[in-house]
Backbone as CSV, one residue per row, in Angstrom:
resi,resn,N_x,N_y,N_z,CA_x,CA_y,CA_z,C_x,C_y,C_z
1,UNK,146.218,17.014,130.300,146.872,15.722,130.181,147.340,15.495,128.750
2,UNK,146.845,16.017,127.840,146.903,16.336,126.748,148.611,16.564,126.099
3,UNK,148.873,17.581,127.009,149.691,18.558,126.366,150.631,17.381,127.303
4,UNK,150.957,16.635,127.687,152.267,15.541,128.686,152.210,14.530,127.432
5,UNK,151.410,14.387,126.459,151.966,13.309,125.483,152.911,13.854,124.721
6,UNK,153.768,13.564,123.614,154.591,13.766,122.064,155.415,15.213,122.753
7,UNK,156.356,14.915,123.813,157.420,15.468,123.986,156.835,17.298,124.416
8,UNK,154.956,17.058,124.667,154.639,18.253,125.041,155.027,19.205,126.579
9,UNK,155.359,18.009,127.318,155.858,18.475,128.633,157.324,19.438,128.464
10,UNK,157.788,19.127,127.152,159.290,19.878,127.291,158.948,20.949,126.885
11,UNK,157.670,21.471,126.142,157.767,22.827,125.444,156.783,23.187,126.883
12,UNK,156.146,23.079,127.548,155.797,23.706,128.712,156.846,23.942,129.634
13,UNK,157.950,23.179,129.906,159.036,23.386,130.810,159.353,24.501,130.036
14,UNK,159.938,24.353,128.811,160.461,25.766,127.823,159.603,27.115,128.401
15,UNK,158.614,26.933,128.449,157.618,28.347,128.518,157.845,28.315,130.173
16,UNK,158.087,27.712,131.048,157.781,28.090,132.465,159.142,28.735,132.687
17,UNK,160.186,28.063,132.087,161.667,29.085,132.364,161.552,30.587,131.408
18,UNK,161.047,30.062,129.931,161.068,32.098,129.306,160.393,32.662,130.628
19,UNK,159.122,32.083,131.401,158.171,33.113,131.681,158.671,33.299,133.225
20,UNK,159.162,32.696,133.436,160.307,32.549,135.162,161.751,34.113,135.055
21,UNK,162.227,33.582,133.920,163.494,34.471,133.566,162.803,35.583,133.276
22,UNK,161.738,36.160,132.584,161.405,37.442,132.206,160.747,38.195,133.603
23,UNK,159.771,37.330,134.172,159.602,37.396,135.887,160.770,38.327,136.827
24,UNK,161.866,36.991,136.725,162.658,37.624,137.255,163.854,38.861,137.016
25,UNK,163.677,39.157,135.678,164.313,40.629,135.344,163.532,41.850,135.631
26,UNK,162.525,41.763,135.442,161.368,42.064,135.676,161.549,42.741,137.494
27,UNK,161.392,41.744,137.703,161.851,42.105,139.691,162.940,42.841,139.842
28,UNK,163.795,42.121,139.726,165.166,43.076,139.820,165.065,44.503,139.034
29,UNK,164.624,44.704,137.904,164.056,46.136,137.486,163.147,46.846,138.491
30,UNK,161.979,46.246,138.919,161.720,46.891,139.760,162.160,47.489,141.349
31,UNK,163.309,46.519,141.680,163.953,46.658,143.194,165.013,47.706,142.903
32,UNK,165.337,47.725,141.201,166.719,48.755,141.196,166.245,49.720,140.677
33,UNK,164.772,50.056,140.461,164.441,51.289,140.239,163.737,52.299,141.642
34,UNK,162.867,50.976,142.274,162.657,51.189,143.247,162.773,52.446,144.604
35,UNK,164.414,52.873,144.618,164.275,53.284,145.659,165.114,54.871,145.116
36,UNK,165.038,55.015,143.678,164.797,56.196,142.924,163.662,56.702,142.941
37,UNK,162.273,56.355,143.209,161.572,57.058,143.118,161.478,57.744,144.913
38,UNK,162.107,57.337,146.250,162.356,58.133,147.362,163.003,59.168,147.140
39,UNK,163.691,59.590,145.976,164.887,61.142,146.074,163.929,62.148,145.721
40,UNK,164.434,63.103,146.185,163.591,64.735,145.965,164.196,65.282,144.595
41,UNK,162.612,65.288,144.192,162.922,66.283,142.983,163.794,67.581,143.098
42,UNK,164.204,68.005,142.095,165.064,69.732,142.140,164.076,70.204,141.989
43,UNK,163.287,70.008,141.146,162.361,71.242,140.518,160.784,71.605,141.522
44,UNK,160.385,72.225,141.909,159.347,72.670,142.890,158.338,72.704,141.629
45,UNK,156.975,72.478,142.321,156.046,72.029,141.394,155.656,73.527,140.317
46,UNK,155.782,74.805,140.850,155.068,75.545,139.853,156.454,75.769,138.636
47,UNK,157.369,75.167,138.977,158.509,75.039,137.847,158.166,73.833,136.818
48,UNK,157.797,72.835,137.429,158.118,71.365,136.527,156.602,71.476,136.174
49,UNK,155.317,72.254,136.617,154.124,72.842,135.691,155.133,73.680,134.220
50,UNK,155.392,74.570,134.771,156.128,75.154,133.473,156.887,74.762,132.548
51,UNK,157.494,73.462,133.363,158.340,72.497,132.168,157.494,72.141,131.300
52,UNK,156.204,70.755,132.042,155.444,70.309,131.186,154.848,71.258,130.179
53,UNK,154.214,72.571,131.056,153.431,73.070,129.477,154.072,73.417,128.173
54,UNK,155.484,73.843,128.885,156.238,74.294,127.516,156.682,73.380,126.498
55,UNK,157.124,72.081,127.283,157.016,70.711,126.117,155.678,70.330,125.523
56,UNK,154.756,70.377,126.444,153.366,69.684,125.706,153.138,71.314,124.462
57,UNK,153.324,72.045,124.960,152.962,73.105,123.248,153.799,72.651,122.935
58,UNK,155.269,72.341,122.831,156.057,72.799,121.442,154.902,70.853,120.894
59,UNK,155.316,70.034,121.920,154.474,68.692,121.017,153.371,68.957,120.709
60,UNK,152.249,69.229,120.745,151.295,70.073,120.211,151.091,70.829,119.169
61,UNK,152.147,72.117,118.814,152.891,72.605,117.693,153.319,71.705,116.569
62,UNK,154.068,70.607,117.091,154.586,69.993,115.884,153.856,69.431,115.592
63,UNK,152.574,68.569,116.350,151.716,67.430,116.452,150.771,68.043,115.164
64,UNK,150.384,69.029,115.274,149.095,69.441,114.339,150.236,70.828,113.114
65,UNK,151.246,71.048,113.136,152.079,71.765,112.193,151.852,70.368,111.196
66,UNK,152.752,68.575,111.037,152.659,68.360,110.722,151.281,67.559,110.102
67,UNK,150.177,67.185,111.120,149.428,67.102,110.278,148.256,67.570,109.296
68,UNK,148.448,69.069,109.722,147.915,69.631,108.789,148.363,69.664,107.116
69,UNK,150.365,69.453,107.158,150.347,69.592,105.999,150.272,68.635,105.234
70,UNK,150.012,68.332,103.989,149.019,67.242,103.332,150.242,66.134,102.928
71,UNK,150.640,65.075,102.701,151.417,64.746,101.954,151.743,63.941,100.590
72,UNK,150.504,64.703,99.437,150.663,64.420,98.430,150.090,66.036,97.538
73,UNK,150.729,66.518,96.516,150.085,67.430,95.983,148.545,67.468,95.526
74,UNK,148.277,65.934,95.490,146.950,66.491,94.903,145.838,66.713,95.724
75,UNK,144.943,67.955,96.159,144.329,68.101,97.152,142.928,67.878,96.740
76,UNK,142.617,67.202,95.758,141.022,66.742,95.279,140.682,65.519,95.597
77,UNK,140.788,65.496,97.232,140.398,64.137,97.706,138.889,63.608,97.260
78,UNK,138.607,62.591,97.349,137.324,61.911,96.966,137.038,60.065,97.966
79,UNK,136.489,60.068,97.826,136.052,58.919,98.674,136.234,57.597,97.432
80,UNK,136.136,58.338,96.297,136.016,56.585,95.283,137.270,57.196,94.041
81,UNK,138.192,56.765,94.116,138.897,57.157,92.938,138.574,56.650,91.486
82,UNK,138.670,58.298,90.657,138.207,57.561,89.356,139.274,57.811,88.070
């Protein structure tokens, strides 16, 4: 009852249409994606296994290539700088 005094009812109307309109894009995203996921894949599963592994190494590869390498020259890390 609170929130219906000092013009609070209009910023709740405000929030019920953002949260109505995002709702409803929301839906329609899902109805127009919807009936893409009924089509047949091309790829037969021991192929699109072979896809994934070969992307997850090369991401893997790069994942630990870069963080192994350090990115400052000085490699005398310490816990308390002095």
């Amino acid at each position: 009852m609170l929130l219906l005094l000092d013009d609070g009812d209009i910023f709740i109307g405000f929030l019920w249409v953002i949260d109505l309109g995002v709702g409803l894009i929301f839906f329609i995203f899902i109805l127009h994606f919807s009936n893409f996921l009924h089509q047949k894949s091309f790829l037969d599963i021991p192929s699109r296994f072979i896809f994934l592994f070969f992307f997850l190494l090369i991401f893997f590869f790069l994942f630990f290539f870069f963080l192994s390498n350090p990115d400052s020259i000085n490699f005398n890390y310490q816990l308390k700088k002095t």
